[in-house]
Short mmCIF file of the C-alpha atoms (twelve columns), coordinates in Angstrom:
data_MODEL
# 
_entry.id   MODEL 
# 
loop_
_atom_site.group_PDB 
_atom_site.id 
_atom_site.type_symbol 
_atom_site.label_atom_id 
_atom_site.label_alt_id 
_atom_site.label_comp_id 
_atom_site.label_asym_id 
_atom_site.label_seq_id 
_atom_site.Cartn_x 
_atom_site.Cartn_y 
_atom_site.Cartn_z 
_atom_site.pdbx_PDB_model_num 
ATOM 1   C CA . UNK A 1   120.347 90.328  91.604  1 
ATOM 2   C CA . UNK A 2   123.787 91.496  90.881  1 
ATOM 3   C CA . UNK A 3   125.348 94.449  92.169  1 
ATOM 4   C CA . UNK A 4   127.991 96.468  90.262  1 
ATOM 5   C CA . UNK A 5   129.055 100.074 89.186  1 
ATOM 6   C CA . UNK A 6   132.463 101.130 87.417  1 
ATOM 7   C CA . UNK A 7   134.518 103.840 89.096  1 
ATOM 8   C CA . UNK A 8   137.907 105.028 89.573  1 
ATOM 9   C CA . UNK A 9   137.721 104.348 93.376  1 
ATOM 10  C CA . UNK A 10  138.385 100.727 93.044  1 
ATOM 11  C CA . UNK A 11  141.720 101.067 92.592  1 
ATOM 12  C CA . UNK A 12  142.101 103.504 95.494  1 
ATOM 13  C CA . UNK A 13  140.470 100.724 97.805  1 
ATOM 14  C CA . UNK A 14  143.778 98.584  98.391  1 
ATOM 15  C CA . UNK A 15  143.197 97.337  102.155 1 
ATOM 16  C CA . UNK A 16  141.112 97.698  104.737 1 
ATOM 17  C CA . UNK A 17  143.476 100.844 106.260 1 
ATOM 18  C CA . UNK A 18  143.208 103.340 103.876 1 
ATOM 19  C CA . UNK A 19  145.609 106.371 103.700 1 
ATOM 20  C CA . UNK A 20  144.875 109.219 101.738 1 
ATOM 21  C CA . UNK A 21  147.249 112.353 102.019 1 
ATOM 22  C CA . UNK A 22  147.722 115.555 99.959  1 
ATOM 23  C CA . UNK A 23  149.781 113.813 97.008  1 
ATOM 24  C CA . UNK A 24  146.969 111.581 95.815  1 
ATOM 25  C CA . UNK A 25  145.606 107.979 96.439  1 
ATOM 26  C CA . UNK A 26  148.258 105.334 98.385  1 
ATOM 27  C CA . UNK A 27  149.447 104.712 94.413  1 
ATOM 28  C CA . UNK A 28  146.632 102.357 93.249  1 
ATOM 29  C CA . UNK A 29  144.425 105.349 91.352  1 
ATOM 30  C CA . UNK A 30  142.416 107.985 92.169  1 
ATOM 31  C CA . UNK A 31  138.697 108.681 92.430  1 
ATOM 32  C CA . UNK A 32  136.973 110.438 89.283  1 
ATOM 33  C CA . UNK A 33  134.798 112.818 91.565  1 
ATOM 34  C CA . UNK A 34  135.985 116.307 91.905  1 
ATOM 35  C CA . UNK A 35  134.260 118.661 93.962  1 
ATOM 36  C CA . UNK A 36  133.346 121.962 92.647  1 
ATOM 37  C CA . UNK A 37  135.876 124.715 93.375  1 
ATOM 38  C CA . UNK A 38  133.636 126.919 95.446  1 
ATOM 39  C CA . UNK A 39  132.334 123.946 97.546  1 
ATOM 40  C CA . UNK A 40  135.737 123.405 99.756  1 
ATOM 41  C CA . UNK A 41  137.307 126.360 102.210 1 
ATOM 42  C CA . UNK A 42  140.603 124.750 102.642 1 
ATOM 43  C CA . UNK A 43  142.465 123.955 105.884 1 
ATOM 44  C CA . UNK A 44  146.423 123.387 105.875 1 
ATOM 45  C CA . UNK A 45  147.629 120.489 108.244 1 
ATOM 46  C CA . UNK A 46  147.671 116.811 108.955 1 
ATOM 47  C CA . UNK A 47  144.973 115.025 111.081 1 
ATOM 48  C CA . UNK A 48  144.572 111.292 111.632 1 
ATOM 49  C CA . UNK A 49  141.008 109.387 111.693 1 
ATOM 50  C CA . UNK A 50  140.016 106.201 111.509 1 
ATOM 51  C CA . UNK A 51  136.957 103.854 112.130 1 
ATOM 52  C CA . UNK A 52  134.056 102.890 109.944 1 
ATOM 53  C CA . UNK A 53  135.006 100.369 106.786 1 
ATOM 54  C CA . UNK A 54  131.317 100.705 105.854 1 
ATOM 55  C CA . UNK A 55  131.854 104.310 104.850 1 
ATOM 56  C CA . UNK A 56  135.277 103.975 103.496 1 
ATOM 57  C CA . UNK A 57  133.879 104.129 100.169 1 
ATOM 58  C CA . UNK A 58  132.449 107.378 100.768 1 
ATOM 59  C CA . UNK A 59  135.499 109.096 103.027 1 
ATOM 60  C CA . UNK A 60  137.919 108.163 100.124 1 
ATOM 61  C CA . UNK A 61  135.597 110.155 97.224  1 
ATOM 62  C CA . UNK A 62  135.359 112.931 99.745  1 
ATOM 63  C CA . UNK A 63  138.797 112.737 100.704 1 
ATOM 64  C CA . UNK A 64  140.345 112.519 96.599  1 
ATOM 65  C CA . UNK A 65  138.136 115.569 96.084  1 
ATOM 66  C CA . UNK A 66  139.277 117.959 99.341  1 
ATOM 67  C CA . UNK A 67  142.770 116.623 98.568  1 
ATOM 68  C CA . UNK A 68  142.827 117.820 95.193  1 
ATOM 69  C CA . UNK A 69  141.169 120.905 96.086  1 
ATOM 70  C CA . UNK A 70  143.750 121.658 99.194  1 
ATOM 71  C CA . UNK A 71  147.246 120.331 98.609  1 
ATOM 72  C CA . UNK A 72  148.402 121.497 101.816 1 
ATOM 73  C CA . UNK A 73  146.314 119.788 104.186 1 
ATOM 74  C CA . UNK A 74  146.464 116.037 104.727 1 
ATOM 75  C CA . UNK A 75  143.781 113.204 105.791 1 
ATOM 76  C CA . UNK A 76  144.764 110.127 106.899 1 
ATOM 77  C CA . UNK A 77  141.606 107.894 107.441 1 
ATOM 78  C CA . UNK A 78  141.915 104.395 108.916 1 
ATOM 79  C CA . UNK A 79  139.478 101.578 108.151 1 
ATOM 80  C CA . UNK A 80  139.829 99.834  111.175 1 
ATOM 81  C CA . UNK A 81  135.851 99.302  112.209 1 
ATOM 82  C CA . UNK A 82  133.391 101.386 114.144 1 
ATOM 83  C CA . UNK A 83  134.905 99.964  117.434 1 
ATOM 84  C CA . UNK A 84  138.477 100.558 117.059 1 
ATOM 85  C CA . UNK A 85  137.366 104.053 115.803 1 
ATOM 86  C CA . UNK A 86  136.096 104.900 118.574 1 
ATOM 87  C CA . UNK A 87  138.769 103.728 121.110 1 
ATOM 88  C CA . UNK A 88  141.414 105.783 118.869 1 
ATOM 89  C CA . UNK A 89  138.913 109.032 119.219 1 
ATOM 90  C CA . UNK A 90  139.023 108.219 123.014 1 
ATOM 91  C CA . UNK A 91  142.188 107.703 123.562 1 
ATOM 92  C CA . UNK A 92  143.325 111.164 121.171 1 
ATOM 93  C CA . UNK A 93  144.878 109.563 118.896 1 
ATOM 94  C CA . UNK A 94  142.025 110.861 115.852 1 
ATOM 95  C CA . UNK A 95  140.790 113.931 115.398 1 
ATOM 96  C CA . UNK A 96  136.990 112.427 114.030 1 
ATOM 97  C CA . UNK A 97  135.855 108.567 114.694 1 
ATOM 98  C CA . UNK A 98  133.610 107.064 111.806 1 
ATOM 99  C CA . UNK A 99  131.088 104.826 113.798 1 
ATOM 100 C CA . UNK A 100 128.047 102.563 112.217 1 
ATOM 101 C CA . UNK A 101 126.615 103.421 115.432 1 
ATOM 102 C CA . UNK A 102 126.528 106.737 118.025 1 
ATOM 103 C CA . UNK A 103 128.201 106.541 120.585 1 
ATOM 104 C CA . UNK A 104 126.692 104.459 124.145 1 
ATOM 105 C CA . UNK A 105 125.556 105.896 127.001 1 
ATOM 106 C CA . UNK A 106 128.901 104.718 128.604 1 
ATOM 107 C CA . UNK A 107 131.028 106.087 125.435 1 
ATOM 108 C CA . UNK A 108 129.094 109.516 125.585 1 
ATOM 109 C CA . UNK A 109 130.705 110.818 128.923 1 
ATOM 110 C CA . UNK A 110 134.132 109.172 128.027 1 
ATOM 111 C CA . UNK A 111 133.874 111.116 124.852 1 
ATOM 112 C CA . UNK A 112 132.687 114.430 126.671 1 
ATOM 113 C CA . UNK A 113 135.708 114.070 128.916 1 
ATOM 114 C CA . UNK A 114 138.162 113.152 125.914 1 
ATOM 115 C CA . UNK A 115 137.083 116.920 124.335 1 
ATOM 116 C CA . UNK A 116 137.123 118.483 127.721 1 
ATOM 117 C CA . UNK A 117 135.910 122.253 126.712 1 
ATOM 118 C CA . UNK A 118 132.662 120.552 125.171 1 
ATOM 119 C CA . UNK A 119 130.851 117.826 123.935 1 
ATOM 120 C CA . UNK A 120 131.110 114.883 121.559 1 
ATOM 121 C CA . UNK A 121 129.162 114.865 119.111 1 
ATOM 122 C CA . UNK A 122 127.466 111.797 116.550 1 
ATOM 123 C CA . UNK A 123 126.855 113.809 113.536 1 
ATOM 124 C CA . UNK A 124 124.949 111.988 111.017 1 
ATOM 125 C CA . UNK A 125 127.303 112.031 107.897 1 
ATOM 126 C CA . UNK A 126 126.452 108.753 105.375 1 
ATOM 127 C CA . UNK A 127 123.313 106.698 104.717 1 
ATOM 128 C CA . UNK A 128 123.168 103.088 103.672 1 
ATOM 129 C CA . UNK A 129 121.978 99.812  102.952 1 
ATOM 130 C CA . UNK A 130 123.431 96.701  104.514 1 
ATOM 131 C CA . UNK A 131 123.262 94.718  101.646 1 
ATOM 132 C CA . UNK A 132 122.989 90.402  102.561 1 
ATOM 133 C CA . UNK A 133 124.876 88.905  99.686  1 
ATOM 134 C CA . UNK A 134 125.424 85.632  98.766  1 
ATOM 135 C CA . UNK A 135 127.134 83.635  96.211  1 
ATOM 136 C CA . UNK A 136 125.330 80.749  95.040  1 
ATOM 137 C CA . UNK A 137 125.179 79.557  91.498  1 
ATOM 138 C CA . UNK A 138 122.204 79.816  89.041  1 
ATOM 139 C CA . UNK A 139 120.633 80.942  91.891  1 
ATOM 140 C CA . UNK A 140 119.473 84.634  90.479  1 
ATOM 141 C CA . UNK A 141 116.847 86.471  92.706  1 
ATOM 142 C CA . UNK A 142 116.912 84.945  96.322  1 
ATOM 143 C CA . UNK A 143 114.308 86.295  99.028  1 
ATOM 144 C CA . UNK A 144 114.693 86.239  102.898 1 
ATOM 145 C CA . UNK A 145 112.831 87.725  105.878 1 
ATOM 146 C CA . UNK A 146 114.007 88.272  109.401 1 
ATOM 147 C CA . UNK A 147 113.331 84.858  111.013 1 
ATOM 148 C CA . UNK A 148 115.100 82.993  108.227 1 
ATOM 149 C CA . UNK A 149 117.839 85.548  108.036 1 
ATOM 150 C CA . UNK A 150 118.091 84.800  112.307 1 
ATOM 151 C CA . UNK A 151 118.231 81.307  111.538 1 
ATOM 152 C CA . UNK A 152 120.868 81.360  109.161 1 
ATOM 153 C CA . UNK A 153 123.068 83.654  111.420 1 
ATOM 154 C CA . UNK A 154 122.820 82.029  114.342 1 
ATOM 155 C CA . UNK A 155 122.962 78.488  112.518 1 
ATOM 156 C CA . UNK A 156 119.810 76.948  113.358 1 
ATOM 157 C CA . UNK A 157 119.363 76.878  109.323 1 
ATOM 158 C CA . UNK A 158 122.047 75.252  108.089 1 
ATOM 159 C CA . UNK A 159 121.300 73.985  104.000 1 
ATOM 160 C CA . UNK A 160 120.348 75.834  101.269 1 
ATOM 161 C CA . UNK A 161 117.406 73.870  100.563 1 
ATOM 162 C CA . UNK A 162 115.992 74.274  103.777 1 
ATOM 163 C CA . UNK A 163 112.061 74.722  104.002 1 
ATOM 164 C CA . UNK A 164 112.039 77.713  105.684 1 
ATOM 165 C CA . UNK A 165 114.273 79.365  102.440 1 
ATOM 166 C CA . UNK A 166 112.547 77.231  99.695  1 
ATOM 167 C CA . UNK A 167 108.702 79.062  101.244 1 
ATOM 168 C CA . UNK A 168 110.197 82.008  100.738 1 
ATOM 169 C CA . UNK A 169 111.801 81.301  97.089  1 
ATOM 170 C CA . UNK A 170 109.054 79.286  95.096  1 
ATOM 171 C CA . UNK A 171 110.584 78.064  91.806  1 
ATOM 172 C CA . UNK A 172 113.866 78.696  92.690  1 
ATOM 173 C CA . UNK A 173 116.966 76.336  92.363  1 
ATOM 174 C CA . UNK A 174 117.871 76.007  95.888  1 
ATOM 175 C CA . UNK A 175 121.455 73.536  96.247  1 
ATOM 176 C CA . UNK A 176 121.332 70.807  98.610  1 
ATOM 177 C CA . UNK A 177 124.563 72.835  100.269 1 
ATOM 178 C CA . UNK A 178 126.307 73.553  103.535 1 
ATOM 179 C CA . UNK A 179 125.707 77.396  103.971 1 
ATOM 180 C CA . UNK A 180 129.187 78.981  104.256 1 
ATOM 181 C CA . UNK A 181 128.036 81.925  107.078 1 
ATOM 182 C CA . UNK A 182 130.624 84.810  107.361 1 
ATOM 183 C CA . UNK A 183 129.965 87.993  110.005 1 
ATOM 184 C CA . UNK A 184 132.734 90.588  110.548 1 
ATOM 185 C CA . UNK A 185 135.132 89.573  113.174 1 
ATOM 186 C CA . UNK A 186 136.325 92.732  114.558 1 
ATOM 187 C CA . UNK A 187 133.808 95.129  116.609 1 
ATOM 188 C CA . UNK A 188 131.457 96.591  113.810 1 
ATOM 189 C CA . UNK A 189 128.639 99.213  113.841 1 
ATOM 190 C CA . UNK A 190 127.418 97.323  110.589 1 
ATOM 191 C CA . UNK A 191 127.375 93.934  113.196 1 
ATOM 192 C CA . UNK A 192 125.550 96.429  115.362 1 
ATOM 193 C CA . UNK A 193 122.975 97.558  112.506 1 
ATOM 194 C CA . UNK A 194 122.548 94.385  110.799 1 
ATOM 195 C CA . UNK A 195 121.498 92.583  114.478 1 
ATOM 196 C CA . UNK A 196 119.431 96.081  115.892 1 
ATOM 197 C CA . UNK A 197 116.961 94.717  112.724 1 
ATOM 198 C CA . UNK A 198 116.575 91.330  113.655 1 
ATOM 199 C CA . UNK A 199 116.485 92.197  117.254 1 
ATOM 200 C CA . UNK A 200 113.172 94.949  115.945 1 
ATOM 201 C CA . UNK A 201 111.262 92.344  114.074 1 
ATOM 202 C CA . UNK A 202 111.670 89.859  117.549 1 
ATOM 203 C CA . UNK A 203 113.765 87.259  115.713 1 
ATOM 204 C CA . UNK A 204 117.191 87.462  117.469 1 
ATOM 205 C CA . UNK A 205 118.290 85.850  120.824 1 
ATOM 206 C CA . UNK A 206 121.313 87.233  121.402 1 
ATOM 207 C CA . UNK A 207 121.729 90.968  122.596 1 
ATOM 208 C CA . UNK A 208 123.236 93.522  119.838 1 
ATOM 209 C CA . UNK A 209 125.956 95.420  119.544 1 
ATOM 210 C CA . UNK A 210 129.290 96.131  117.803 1 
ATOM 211 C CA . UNK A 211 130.760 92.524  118.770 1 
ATOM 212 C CA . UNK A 212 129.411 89.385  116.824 1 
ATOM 213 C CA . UNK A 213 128.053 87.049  119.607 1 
ATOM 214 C CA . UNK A 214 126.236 83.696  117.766 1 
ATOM 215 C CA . UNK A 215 127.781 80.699  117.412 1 
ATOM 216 C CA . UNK A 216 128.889 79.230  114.260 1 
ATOM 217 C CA . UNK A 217 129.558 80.870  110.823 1 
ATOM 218 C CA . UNK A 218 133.201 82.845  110.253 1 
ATOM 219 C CA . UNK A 219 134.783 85.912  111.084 1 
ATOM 220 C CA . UNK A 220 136.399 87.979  107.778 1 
ATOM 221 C CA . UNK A 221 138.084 91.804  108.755 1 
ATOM 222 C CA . UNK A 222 136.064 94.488  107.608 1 
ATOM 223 C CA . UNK A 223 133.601 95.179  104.508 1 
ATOM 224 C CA . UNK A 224 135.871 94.468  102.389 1 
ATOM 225 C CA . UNK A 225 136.751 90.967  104.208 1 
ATOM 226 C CA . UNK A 226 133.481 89.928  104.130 1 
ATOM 227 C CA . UNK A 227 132.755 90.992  100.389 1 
ATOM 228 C CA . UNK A 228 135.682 88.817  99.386  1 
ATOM 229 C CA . UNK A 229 135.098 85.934  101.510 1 
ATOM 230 C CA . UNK A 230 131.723 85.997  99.982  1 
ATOM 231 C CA . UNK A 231 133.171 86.202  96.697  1 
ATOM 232 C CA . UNK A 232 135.448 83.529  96.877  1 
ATOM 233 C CA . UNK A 233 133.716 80.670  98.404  1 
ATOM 234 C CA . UNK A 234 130.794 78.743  96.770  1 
ATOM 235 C CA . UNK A 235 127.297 78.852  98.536  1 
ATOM 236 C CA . UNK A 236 128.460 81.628  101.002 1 
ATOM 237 C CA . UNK A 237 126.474 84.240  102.560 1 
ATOM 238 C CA . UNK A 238 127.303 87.449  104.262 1 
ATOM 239 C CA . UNK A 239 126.267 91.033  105.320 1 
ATOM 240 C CA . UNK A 240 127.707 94.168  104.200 1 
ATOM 241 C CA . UNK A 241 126.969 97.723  103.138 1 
ATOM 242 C CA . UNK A 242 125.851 98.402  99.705  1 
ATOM 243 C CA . UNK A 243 128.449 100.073 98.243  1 
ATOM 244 C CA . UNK A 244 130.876 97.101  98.890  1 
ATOM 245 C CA . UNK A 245 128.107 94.849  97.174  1 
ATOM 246 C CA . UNK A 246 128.330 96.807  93.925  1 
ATOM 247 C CA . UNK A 247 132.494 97.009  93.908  1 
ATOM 248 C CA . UNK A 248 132.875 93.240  94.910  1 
ATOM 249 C CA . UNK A 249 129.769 92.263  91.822  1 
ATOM 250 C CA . UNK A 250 127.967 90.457  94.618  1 
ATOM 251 C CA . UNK A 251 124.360 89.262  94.445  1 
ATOM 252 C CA . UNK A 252 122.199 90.697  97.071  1 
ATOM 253 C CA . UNK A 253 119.025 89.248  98.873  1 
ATOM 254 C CA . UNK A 254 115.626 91.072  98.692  1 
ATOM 255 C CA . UNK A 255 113.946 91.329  102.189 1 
ATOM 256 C CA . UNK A 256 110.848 90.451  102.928 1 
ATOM 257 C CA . UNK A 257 109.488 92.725  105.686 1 
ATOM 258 C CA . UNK A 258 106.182 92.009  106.315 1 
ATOM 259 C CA . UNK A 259 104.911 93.724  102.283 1 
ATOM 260 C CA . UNK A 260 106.656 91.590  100.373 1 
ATOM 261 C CA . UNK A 261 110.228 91.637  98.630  1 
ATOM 262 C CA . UNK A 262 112.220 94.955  99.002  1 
ATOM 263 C CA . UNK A 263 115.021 95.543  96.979  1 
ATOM 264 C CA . UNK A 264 118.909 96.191  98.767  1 
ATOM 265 C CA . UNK A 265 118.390 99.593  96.818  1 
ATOM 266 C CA . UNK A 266 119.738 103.293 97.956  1 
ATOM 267 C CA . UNK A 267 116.731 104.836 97.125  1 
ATOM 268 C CA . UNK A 268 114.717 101.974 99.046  1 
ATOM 269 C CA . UNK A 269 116.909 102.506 102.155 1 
ATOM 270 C CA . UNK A 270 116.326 106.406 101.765 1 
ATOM 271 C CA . UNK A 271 112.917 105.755 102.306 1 
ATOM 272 C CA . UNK A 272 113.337 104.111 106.327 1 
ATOM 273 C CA . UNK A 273 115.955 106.553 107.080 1 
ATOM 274 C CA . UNK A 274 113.915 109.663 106.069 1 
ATOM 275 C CA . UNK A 275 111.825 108.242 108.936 1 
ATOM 276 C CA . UNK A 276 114.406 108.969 111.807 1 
ATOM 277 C CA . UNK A 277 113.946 110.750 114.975 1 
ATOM 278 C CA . UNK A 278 116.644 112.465 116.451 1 
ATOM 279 C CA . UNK A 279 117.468 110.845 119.987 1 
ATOM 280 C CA . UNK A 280 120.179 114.093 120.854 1 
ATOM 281 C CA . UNK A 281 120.424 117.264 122.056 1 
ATOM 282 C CA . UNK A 282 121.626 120.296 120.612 1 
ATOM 283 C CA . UNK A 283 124.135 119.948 118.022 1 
ATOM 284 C CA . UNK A 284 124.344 115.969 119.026 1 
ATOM 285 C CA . UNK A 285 122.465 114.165 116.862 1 
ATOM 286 C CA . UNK A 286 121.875 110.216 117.465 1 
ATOM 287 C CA . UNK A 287 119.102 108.905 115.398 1 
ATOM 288 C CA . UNK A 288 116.309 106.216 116.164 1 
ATOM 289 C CA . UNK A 289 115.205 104.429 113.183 1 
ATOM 290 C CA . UNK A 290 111.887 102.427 112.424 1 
ATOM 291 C CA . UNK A 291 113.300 98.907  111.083 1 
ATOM 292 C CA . UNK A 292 110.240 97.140  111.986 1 
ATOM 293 C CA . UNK A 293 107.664 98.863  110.340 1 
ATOM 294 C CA . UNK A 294 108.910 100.648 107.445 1 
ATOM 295 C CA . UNK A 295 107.908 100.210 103.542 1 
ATOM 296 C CA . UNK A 296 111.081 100.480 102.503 1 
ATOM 297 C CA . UNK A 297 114.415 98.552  102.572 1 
ATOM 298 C CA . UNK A 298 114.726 97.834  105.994 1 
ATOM 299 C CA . UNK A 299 118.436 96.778  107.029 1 
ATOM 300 C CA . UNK A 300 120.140 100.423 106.803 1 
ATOM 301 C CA . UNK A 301 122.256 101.954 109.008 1 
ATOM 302 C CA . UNK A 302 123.961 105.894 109.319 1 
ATOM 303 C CA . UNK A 303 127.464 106.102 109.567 1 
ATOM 304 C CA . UNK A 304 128.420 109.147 112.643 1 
ATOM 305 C CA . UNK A 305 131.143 111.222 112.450 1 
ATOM 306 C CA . UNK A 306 132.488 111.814 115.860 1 
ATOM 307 C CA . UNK A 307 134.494 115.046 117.185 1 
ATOM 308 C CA . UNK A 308 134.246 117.535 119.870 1 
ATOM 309 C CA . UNK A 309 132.175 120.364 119.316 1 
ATOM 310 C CA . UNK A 310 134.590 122.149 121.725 1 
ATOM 311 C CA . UNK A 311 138.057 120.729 122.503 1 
ATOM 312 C CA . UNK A 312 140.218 120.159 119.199 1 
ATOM 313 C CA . UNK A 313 142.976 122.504 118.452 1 
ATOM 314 C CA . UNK A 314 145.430 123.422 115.686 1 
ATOM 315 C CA . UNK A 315 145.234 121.557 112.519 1 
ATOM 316 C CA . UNK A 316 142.514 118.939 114.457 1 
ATOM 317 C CA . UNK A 317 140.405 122.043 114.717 1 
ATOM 318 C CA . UNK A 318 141.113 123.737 111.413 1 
ATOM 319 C CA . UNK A 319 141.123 120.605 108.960 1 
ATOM 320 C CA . UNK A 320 138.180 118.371 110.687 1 
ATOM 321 C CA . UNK A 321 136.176 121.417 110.414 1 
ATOM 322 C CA . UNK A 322 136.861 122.477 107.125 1 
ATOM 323 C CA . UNK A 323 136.490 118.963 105.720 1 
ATOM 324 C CA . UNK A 324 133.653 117.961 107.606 1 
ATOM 325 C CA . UNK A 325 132.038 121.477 106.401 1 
ATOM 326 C CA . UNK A 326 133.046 120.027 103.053 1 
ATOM 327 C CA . UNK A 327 131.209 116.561 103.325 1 
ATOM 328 C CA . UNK A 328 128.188 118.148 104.864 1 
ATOM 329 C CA . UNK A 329 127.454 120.259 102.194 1 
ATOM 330 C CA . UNK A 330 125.323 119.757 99.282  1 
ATOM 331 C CA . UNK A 331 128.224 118.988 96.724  1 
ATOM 332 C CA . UNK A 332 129.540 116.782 99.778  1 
ATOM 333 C CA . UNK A 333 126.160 114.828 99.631  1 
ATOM 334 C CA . UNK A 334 125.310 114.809 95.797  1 
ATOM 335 C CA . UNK A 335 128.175 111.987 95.393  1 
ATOM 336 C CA . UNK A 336 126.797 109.578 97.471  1 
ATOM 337 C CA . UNK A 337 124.144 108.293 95.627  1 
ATOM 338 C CA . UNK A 338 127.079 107.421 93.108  1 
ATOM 339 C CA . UNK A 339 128.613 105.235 94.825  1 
ATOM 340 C CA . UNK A 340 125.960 103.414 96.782  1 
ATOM 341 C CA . UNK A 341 125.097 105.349 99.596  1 
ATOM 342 C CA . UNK A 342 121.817 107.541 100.849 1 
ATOM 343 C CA . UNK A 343 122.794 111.103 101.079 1 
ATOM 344 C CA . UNK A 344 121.845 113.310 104.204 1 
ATOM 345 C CA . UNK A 345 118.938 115.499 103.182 1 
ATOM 346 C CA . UNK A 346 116.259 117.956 104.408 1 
ATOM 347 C CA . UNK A 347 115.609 118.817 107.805 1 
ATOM 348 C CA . UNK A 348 118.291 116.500 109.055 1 
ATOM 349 C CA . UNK A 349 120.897 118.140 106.946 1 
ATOM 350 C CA . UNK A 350 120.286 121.815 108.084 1 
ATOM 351 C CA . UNK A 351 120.642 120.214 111.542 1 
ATOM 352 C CA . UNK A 352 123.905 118.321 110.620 1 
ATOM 353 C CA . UNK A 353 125.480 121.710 108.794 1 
ATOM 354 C CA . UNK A 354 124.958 123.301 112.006 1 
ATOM 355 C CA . UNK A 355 127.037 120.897 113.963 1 
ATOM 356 C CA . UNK A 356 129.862 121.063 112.047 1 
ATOM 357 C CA . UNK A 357 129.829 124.804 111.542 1 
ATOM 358 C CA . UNK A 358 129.406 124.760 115.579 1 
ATOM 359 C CA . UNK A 359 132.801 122.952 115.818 1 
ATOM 360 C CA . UNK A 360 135.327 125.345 117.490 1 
# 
């Protein structure tokens, strides 16, 4: 299965740092989403962000759209990875951290003290699918489960036509090939996601987190470095969200949990996220997620925002609030599913509008 869509943000998408201000894209394009004119209460001033490449995607339709909407305010969002996001949101150099992953219980008090008048919070902003692509010739429709997928991560499996692939792909064309492995090589909250699965369904020995830790395979910076690795090297596999999947063309793997194959598909990764709990309190909102036993596609993950509730100041305060109000809101939502992502909805959303509109 092949994964594409046509849109305007490719050519926005130049690196992994991505720099949107109030004059348009960094000069490769612009997005074709516009948001409607009521939607967006602008904000005038420059703030800085920067962490999550999984939702980069998603921050630069939002960010084209606010832009276009509110030429005197500025956003300049940094791919960098959920880790380095983080840091920069400790250290105040960001106004807002994009992380794969809330914040750890030795983050959250760091964070707290970073804000000082108030609390961070993890507000839920963007819903995915970590897609596994692969690139493997006449090889169409491939099917993997979370013992194989282990086993070719943490390169115990090492050839295509291994048994434990070819039980799971009857019929199938399988090369006798050296599996080209490639994991993201800086700290990633889409590492952190793709192992917290494995780790659920028992078949992962190492412990989880942002930083890859198996042996074997290599490193690429980023989404985007991993898409294109993928891309460009023969019988190569790799892990990424879904939206990077579709840009790159990339064939995706259909997971087996337990019913059968389930498609890498945004509606199929709506249906495990609609099953979170919220871990938080308040307007903090860290959610627990059912990987092991859900129907649906099971490798997802929810991209936080990250900001004080109380704390910011100045342009910080007025633009993270405004835009954050903006991406919350329905209009803010209705273009992910465009572009490969599972929108925020019901319950959760009231919960997440309140957190932003909290922010002050």
């Amino acid at each position: 299965m092949s994964l594409t869509r046509t849109s305007g943000l490719a050519a926005v998408i130049l690196t992994s740092a991505l720099a949107l201000t109030a004059c348009g894209s960094d000069g490769g394009g612009s997005t074709t989403s516009s948001a409607p004119a009521g939607s967006i209460e602008c904000a005038t001033g420059s703030i800085k962000a920067s962490g999550s490449s999984a939702q980069k995607n998603a921050i630069a339709e939002w960010v084209n759209a606010y832009i276009a909407a509110c030429p005197d305010a500025t956003i300049d969002y940094q791919a960098t990875g959920s880790g380095a996001g983080v840091t920069d949101f400790l250290n105040k150099q960001t106004a807002f951290a994009g992380s794969d992953s809330a914040l750890k219980e030795d983050e959250q008090p760091q964070a707290d003290a970073r804000c000082a008048t108030g609390p961070a919070l993890n507000i839920p902003m963007v819903g995915g699918a970590i897609t596994v692509v692969y690139n493997v010739e006449g090889l169409d429709k491939l099917v993997l489960d979370a013992p194989t997928l282990a086993g070719i991560f943490n390169n115990s499996i090492t050839k295509w036509n291994d048994p434990k692939i070819a039980a799971l792909n009857s019929g199938a064309t399988l090369p006798d090939a050296t599996i080209a492995q490639f994991h993201r090589s800086d700290e990633s909250g889409t590492t952190d996601n793709f192992i917290k699965y494995l780790i659920a369904k028992d078949a992962w020995d190492f412990e989880g987190g942002k930083a890859w830790e198996a042996d074997g395979g290599q490193g690429a910076k980023g989404s985007d470095g991993v898409a294109s690795a993928v891309k460009s090297t023969a019988n190569s596999i790799g892990y990424v969200e879904l939206s990077f999947a579709q840009d790159a063309g990339l064939s995706a793997a259909w997971i087996d949990n337990g019913n059968g194959p389930i498609e890498p598909t945004s509606d199929n990764a709506a249906t495990t996220i609609a099953t979170a709990t919220i871990e938080g309190t308040g307007n903090n909102l860290p959610l627990n997620i059912d990987r092991k036993g859900t129907t649906g596609y099971p490798i997802v993950l929810v991209t936080y925002e990250i900001t004080c509730e109380k704390g910011l100041s100045g342009a910080d305060l007025e633009v993270t609030k405004s835009f954050l109000t903006y991406t919350a809101s329905n209009d803010g939502q209705a273009v992910l599913t465009e572009i490969g992502y599972v929108p925020i909805s019901g319950d959760l959303l009231t919960k997440v509008q309140a957190a932003v509109a909290a922010i002050g």
